[in-house]
C-alpha positions as CSV (number, residue, x, y, z in Angstrom):
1,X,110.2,129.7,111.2
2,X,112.3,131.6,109.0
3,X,112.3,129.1,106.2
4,X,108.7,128.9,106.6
5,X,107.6,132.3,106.6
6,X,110.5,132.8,102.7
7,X,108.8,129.7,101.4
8,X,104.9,131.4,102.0
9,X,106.5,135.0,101.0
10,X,108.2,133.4,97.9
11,X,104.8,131.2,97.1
12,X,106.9,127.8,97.1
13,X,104.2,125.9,99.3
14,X,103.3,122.8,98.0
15,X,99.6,121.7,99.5
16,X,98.5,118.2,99.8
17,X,95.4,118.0,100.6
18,X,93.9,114.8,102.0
19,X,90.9,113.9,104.1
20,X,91.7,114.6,107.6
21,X,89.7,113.8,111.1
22,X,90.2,117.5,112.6
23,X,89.9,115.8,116.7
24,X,92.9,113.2,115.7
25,X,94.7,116.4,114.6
26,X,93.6,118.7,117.3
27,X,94.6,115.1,119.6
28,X,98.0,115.3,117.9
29,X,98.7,118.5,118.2
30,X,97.3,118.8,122.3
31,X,99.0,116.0,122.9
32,X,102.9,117.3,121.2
33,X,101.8,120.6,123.5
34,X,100.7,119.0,126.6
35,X,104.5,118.9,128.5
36,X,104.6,122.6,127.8
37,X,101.5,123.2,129.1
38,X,101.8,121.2,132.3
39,X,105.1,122.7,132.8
40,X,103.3,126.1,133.0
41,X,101.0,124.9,135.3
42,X,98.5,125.5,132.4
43,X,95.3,123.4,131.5
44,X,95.4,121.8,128.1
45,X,91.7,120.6,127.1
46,X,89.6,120.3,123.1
47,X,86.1,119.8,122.9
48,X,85.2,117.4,120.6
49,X,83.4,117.2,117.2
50,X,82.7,113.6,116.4
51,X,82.9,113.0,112.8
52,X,83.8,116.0,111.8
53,X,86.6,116.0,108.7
54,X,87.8,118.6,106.1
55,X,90.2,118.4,103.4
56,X,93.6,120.0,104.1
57,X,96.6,119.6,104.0
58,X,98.0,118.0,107.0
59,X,101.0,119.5,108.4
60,X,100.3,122.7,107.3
61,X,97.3,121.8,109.8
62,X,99.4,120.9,112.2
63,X,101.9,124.0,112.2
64,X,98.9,126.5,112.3
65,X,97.8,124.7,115.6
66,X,101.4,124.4,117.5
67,X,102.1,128.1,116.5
68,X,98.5,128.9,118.5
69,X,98.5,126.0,121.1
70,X,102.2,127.4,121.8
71,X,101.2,131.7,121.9
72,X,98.0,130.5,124.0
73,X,100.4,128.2,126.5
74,X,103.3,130.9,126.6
75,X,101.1,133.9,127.5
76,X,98.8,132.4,130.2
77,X,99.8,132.3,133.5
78,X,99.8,129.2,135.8
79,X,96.1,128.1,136.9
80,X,94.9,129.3,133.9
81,X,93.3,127.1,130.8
82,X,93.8,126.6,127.3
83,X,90.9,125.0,125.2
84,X,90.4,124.0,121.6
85,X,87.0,124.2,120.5
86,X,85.4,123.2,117.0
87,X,82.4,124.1,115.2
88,X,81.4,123.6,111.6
89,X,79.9,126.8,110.4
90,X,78.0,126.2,106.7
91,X,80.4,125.0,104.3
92,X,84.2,125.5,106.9
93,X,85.3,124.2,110.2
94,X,86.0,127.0,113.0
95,X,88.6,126.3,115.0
96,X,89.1,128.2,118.3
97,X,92.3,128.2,120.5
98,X,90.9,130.3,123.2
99,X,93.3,131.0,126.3
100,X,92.9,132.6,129.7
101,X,95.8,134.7,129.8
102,X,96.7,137.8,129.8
103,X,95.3,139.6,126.5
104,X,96.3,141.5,123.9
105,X,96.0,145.5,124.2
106,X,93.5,147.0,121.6
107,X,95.9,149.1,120.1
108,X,98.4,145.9,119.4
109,X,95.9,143.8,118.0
110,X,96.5,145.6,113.8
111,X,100.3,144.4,114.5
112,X,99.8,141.0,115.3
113,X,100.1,138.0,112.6
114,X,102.8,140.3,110.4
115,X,105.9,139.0,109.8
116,X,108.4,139.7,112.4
117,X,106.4,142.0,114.6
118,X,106.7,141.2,118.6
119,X,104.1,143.4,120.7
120,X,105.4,144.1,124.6
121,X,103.3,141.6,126.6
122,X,104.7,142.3,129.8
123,X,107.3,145.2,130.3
124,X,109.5,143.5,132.5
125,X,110.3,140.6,130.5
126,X,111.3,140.5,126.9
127,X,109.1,139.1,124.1
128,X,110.8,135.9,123.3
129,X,110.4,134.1,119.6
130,X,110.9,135.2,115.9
131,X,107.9,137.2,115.7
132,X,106.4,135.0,112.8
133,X,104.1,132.2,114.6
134,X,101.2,133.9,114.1
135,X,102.3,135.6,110.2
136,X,102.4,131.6,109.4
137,X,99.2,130.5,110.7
138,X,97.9,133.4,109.2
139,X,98.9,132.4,105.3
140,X,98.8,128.6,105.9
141,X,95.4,129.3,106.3
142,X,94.8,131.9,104.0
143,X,96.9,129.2,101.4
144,X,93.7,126.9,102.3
145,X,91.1,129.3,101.1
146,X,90.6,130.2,104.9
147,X,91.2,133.1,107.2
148,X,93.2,133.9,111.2
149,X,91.1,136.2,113.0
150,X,92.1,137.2,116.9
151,X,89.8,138.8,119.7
152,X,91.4,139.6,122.8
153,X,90.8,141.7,125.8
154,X,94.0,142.4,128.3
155,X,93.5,140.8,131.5
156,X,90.9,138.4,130.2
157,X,91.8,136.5,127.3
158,X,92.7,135.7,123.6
159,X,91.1,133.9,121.3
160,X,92.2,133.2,117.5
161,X,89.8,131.7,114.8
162,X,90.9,129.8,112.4
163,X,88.1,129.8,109.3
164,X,88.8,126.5,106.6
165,X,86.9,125.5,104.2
166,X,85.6,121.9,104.6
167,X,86.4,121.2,100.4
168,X,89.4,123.2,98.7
């Protein structure tokens, strides 16, 4: 994560953007989370969107979705759900990682998705993790022409939008 957050910082990201099926990605990606998941005790479903395809660059794709599928998983507790959720929205592709966990406090919400900053989930346990899941999502999306937005409310739930465009 280190590397990857210096390479964004220092602009040395190559993109190569191809034609990509977003459900055999979101698939992909469930599917490289679902051991964590069931391991939690967590639910690990997508809703499909047949058809639906955008040009991106594919593992930058798929490291914007593990960074989220693995926040969503690690903060919801067991008997809770994690869904993926698509929708294309004029000319970009929504994609929603919502969870059922256990939110984000208000006040947190500004720090989240920079660079090394950790916000106290849960007092009696540390935060674990390099602080920088969310700071990459956030510019491999951004690289894309797109944008990371997150809604949250403690107790309830998160949910982070990731905004592409469906042409570069």
């Amino acid at each position: 994560d280190i590397l990857d957050m210096a390479e964004l910082e220092a602009g040395r990201v190559r993109m190569d953007r191809r034609r990509i099926d977003i459900d055999e990605a979101i698939g992909d990606a469930i599917g490289s989370m679902s051991q964590a998941a069931t391991g939690r005790g967590v639910a690990l479903t997508a809703e499909p969107l047949p058809g639906a395809s955008l040009h991106a660059d594919r593992r930058a794709l798929d490291k914007i979705l593990q960074h989220l599928l693995s926040n969503a998983i690690k903060f919801t507790p067991e008997g809770g759900r994690v869904m993926v959720r698509t929708r294309k929205v004029g000319n970009a592709l929504n994609i929603y990682v919502e969870d059922t966990g256990i939110g984000i406090r208000k006040d947190a919400l500004p720090k989240l998705a920079r660079p090394f900053e950790w916000v106290a989930m849960d007092s009696s346990k540390p935060t674990e993790g390099s602080g920088l899941g969310l700071a990459i999502a956030r510019s491999l999306a951004e690289l894309h022409g797109g944008a990371l937005r997150i809604r949250s409310c403690e107790g309830i739930g998160t949910m982070v939008l990731v905004h592409l465009p469906l042409t570069p």
